[in-house]
Each structure stands twice: as C-alpha cells, then as structure tokens.
C-alpha positions in Angstrom: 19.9 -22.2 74.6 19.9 -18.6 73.3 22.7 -16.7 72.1 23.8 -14.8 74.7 23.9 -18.0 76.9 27.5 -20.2 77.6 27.4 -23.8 78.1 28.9 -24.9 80.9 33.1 -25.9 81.0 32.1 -29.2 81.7 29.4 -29.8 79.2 31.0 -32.3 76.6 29.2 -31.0 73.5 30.3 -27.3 74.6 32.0 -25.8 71.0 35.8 -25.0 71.1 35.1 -21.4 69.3 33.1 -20.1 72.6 36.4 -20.5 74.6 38.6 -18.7 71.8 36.1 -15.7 71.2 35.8 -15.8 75.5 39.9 -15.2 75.1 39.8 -12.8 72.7 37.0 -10.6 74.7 39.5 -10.2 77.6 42.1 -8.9 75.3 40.1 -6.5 73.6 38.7 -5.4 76.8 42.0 -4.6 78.4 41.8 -7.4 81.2 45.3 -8.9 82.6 45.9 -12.3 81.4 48.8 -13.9 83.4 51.2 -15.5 80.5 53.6 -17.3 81.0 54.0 -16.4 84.8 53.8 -12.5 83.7 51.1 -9.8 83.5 50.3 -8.2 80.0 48.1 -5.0 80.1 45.9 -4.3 76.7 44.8 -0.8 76.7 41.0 -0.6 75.4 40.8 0.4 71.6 40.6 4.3 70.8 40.8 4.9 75.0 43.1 7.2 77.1 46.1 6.2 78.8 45.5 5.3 82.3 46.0 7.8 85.0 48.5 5.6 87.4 49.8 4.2 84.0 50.7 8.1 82.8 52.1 8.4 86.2 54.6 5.5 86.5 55.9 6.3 83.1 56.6 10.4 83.4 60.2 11.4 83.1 61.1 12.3 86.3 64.6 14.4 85.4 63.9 17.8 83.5 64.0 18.1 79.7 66.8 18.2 77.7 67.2 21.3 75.9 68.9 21.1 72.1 71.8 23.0 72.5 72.0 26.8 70.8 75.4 26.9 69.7 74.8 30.4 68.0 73.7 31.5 71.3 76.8 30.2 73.3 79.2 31.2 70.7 78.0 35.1 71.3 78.1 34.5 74.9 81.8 33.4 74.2 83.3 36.2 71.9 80.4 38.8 71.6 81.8 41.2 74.3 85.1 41.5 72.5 83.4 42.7 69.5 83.7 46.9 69.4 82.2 49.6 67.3 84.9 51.8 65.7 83.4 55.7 64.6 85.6 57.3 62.5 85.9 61.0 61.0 88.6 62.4 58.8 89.0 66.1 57.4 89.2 66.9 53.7 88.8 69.8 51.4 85.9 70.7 49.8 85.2 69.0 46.2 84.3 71.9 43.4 82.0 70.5 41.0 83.7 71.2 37.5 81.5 73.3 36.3 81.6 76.3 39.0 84.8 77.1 37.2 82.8 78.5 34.4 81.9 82.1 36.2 78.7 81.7 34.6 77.9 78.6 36.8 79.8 80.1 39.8 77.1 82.9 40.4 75.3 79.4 41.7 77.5 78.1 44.3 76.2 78.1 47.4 77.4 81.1 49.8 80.1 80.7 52.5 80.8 76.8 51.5 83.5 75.9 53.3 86.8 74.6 52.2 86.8 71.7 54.5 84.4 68.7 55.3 84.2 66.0 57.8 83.4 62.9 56.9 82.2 60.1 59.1 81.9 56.6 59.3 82.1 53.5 61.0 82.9 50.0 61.6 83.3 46.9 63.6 87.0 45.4 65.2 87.2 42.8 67.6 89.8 43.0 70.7 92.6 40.3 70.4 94.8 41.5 73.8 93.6 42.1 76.7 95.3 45.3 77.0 93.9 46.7 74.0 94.9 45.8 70.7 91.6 45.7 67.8 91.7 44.0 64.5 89.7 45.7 62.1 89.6 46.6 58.6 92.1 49.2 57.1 89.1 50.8 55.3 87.3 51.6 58.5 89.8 54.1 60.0 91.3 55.3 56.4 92.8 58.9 56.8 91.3 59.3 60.1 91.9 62.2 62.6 89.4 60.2 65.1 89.2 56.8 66.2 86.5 56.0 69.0 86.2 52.5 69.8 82.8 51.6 72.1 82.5 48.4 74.2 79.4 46.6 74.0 79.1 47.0 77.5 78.7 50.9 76.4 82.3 52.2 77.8 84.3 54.6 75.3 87.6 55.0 74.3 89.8 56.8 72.0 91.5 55.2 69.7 94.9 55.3 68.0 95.8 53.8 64.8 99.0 51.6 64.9 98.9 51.3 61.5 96.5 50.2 58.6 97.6 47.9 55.4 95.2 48.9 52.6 97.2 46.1 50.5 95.3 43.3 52.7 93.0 46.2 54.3 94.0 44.9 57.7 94.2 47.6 60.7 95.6 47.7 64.4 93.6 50.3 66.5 95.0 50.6 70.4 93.1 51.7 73.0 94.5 52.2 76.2 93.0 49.7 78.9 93.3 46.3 80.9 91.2 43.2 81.4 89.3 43.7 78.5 87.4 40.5 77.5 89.1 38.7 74.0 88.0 36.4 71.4 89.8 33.2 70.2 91.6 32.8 67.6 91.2 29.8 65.0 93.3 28.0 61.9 92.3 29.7 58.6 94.3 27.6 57.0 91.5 24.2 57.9 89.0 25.5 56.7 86.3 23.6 54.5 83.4 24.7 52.2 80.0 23.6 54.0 81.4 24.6 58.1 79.3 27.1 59.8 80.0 30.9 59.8 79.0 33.4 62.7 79.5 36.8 62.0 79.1 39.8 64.5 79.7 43.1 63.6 77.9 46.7 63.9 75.8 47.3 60.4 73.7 49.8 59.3 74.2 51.0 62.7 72.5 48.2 64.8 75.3 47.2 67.2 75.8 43.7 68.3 73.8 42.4 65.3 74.6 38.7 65.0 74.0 36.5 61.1 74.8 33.1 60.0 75.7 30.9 57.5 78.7 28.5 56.3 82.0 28.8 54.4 80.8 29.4 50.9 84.6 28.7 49.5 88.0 29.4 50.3 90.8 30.9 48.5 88.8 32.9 46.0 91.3 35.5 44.6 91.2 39.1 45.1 91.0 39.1 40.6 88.1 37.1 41.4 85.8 39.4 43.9 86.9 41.8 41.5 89.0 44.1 43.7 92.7 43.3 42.2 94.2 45.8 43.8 94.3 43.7 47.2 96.6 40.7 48.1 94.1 38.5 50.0 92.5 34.9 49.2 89.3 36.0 50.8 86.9 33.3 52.6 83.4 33.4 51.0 80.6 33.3 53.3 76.8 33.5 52.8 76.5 35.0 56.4 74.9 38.2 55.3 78.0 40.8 55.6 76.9 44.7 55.5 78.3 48.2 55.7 79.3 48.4 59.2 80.2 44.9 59.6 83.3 45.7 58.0 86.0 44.9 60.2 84.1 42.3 62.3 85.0 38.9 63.2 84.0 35.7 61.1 84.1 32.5 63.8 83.5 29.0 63.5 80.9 27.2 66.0 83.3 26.7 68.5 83.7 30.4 68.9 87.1 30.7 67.0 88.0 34.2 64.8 88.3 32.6 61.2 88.6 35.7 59.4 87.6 39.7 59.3 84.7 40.7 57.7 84.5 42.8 55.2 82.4 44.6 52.8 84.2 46.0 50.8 82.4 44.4 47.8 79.6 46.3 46.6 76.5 44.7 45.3 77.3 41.1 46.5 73.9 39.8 46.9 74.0 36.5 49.0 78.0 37.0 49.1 79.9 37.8 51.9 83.7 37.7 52.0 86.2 37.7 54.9 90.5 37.9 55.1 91.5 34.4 56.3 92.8 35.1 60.0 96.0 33.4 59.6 96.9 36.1 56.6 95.8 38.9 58.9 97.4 38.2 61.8 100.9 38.1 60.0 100.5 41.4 59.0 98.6 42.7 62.5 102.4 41.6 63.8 104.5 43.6 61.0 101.9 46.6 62.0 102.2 46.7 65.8 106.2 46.1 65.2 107.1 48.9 62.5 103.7 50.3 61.7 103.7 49.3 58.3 103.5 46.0 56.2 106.1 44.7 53.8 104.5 43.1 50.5 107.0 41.3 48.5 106.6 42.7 44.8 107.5 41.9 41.2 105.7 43.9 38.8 103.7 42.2 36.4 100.0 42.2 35.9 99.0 38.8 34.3 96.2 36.8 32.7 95.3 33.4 32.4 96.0 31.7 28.7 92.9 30.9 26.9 92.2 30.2 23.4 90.5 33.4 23.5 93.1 35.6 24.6 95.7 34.7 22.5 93.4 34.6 19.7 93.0 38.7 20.5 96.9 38.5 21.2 97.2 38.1 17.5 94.5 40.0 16.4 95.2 43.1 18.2 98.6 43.1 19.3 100.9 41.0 16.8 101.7 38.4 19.0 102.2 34.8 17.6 101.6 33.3 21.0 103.2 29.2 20.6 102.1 28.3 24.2 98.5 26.7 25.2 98.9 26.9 28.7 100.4 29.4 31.4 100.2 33.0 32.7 100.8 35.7 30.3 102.3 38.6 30.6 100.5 41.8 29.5 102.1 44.5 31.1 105.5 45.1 33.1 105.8 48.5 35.3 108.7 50.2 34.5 112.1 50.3 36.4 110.1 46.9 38.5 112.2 44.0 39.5 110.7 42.0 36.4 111.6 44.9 34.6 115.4 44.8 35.5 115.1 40.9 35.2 114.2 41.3 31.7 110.7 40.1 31.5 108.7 41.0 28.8 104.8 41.2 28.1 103.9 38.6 25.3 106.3 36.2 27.7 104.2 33.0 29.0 105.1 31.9 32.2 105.2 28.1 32.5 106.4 27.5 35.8 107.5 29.6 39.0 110.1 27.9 41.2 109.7 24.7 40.0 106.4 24.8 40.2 103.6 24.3 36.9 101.9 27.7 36.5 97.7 28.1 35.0 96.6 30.9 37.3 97.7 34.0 37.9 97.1 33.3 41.7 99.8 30.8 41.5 102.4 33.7 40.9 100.8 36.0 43.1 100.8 33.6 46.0 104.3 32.4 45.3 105.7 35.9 45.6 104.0 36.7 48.7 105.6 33.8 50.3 109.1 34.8 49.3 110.8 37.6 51.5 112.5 40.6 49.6 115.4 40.3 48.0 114.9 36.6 47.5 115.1 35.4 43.9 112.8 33.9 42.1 113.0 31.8 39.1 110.5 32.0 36.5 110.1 29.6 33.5 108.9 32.0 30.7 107.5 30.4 27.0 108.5 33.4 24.8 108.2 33.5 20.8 108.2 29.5 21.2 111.8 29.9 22.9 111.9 28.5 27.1 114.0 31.1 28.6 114.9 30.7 32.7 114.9 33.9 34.0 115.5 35.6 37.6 113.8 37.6 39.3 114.9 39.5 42.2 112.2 40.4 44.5 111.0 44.0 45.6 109.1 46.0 48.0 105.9 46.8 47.1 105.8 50.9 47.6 102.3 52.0 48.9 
C-alpha cells in the first residue's frame, strides 16, 4: 500500500489516525460537516469571502452617519448672528510736537480737523422684531450703526444703549420675523463642556471656531481689565477682532455668553460675559437706556505675606491681620468714604460672609441694590470694627 492509498472502512487493521487527519482535511478545506443536526461552513485559509456569502450578510438599510453637532448647531442659531459696521466722528489728533513752529512747517497741508473712524463687530438677534446683543465696544461713540443679515439684507441700526461697565450693548433695528437664537443658563456651566463661537473676524463673516469652557468666574482683576464688572467665561474657542460681540453657545445651540475680545494678546484665550449677567443689564438698557451698577468706592487687594510686608516697608502700616481684603485706596466723598472706611482697614467679612478675594466684595455689591446697606467686618490696627456701608450709584 502506498502513501497516497486509504484502507478500506471495513478493513480491521485500518489505523485510527487516517480517519482523524480525513476529518481534519474537510475542515481545512471548507467542506460542510453536519454537527450536531446543523451546518458549519469553514472558509479556506488566506481565501476570499464567498460571493452569495458577501451577499446574504450586506446591510441592507443605509449607513448611519455620526452626527455633526457643530454642523447642526449653525444650522440652529447661525442666521441670527449679524455683522455690526460702525463709524464715529472725532477731531483730528495733533502730534505734540507740531506745536513747536519749527515742526509745524511739516504738517501736512489741508489736514482736516475731523476723522472718521470705522469698525466692526458681531451681535446676535434675541427678538424677533429686532433687538441685537452685542458688545458695548463695538458701537462706542457711534454716529452709524449698520447691522447686515447673513442672508445679506441691511439695516440701520440704533443704539438703545451701551454699558461699557459690563461692555454689554442693545442695537434695534426695525423689522419682523427675523430668525433668533436660544438662550441658555450661564449660571450651569462647567470647565471641560463644549464652546461654539460665531462671530464676523478679521472680516470673514459667518466664520464658525470651537473649543470648550476653559473656566468660569475668572475676575475682571484677573484678565487684567479691572475697570469692568464681569466674571468672564474663559474659552479656548479662538475669539478675534470682529468676533467681538458674537455669541458663545453650548452644543445644544444655547447663547452662553458674548464674545469678546477685548483682551489683547491672549494667545489660546478667549473670554466671553456669562449670558445670565448680560441679559440683566440688556433689560435695564432697553427700559431706561442706561445700567445701574451698585457702587462703594474702594479699590482692594488680596492679603499676602508679601503685601503687608511692603505695607510696612513703604507705607507705615503694622498690618495685625493674615488674611482678608485690604484696603488701599478710598475715592473721596464715596459711600465708603462717608461710612468711614479707611485704606490700611482689612476687611474680614462682608455680610456675614468670610472675605479672601477681592471678588468676594465686588460680587457682593453687585448683588445688593442702591441704597441698601452693607455691613463690612474691617480688621484695623488689630481693632474689629463693624462698619456700614450705604450703597451708591456707580457714575459713568
């Protein structure tokens, strides 16, 4: 018997391990074995998927597509998002020196005593009959306000009124059925959510970044702009000139916040005025045109081993405290003034409440309407004195 020869089934002396390679053959070779009253099907080894096979298991609904929620989010809210172009009239800045007649044989002939400046912005419609949010920035001493649609329709503008404490602005334009975004809750925000922003820079309209909430609450002392009253939202959604005044949304299409770029320099850092903050004042605009900003008159550090290290050093003061706020300068004939605050005064607590940031103050204040009082728990000379405060209206 050669090797490629089988002895019979029936032959006695026939060895078991002919049967169990025979087996294994018709695996390998993709042949159906019935077990166990069902058919198994072995493809072949480094082989193609049958054509019927490739047939009976093809998807027969269409594919799903991952959903773009950038893409419907723009859909949602882009067409509410405008371009404000503004121009204002001023006079004509002499450079110092063409005083000197010498240097004023130089100036250039028939320069004229005014200029117009331009500029422009971003504002997103939040009535249906008109009424923009944008920043107070954009429309700043203008004598022209001309808002354009993104479906390319123009109209003039009219400035209800502009807060440059918050730098929140109401523009009016006078039309019906205009499309509208949505507004969100500021106030729920969390660090890591994602940040849409749609706004008009450098010129390119409609220009659409994204990113998350980089942090919330970050004081105006800390962007470095302490003249504003704002705990701005921080956002790495790139935010340029021209985006200013542009809505921030969440990814359910929701206004969190106006844009703003007022910060110069911020590389990777955007910021935006929570929504909640500017709609409060949007509502004292549109009602009297103006917003009131409760006001005390103090202008405040934190306490650090540093500072009242220099305290002493520099300015006499044999400060006992080792926490608080303290206070470096009162403005004169200010509520804290009449009150009888003092600078060198620590303050420990402000109604009731433990005081280790300026912000704490700031934001107390703000929530207290004029002519409230306010206690505030000062440390002075090592003495706790309880003193009130009357609140004020901040004159702008």
């Amino acid at each position: 018997m050669t090797d490629s020869q089988t002895p019979a089934p029936s032959s006695p002396t026939a060895p078991r391990r002919f049967k169990w390679l025979t087996h294994l053959s018709l695996v390998v070779m993709g042949a159906g074995l019935a077990i166990g009253g069902q058919q198994f099907y072995r493809q072949p080894l480094m082989s193609s998927t049958p054509t019927g096979l490739a047939q009976a298991i093809a998807p027969t609904s269409p594919s799903i597509v991952p959903r773009n929620f950038v893409a419907e989010v723009v859909q949602q809210s882009g067409n509410a998002v405008v371009r404000i172009d503004a121009s204002r009239t001023v006079k004509t800045q002499m450079p110092p020196e063409f005083n000197n007649p010498f240097f004023r044989q130089f100036m250039p002939p028939n320069l004229p005593d005014e200029q117009i400046q331009r500029g422009s912005g971003s504002g997103f419609i939040t009535a249906a009959n008109g009424e923009i949010l944008t920043n107070a920035h954009v429309v700043d001493g203008a004598d022209t306000v001309t808002v354009t649609l993104k479906d390319g329709r123009t109209f003039d503008g009219r400035v209800v009124g502009a807060d440059p404490v918050t730098d929140v602005a109401v523009v009016k334009i006078d039309a019906e059925n205009l499309p509208t975004v949505k507004i969100g809750d500021s106030a729920q925000l969390q660090p890591g959510e994602w940040a849409i922003a749609i706004g008009n820079p450098l010129g390119l309209d409609s220009t659409v970044t994204t990113g998350i909430i980089s942090g919330t609450g970050r004081s105006s002392s800390q962007v470095g702009i302490p003249d504003k009253r704002v705990n701005f939202i921080q956002t790495d959604a790139a935010i340029n000139p021209g985006n200013s005044g542009g809505p921030l949304l969440n990814d359910r299409g929701e206004v969190i916040g106006i844009n703003t770029a007022i910060i110069r320099n911020a590389q990777g850092l955007g910021f935006a005025i929570p929504i909640n903050q500017a709609q409060d004042i949007a509502a004292q605009l549109m009602a009297n045109g103006r917003a009131e900003h409760a006001f005390v008159g103090i202008q405040m550090v934190p306490l650090t081993p540093e500072v009242r290290q220099q305290a002493k050093q520099q300015g006499g003061l044999d400060i006992q405290s080792e926490t608080g706020v303290l206070i470096v300068q009162v403005a004169p004939n200010s509520p804290a003034d009449r009150a009888g605050l003092q600078p060198g005064d620590v303050v420990q607590q402000i109604a009731g409440q433990g005081v280790d940031d300026p912000s704490v103050i700031q934001n107390q204040v703000s929530q207290t309407k004029v002519g409230d009082r306010l206690t505030l728990q000062v440390d002075r000379a090592g003495r706790s004195l309880d003193i009130n405060v009357t609140v004020g209206t901040l004159e702008q």
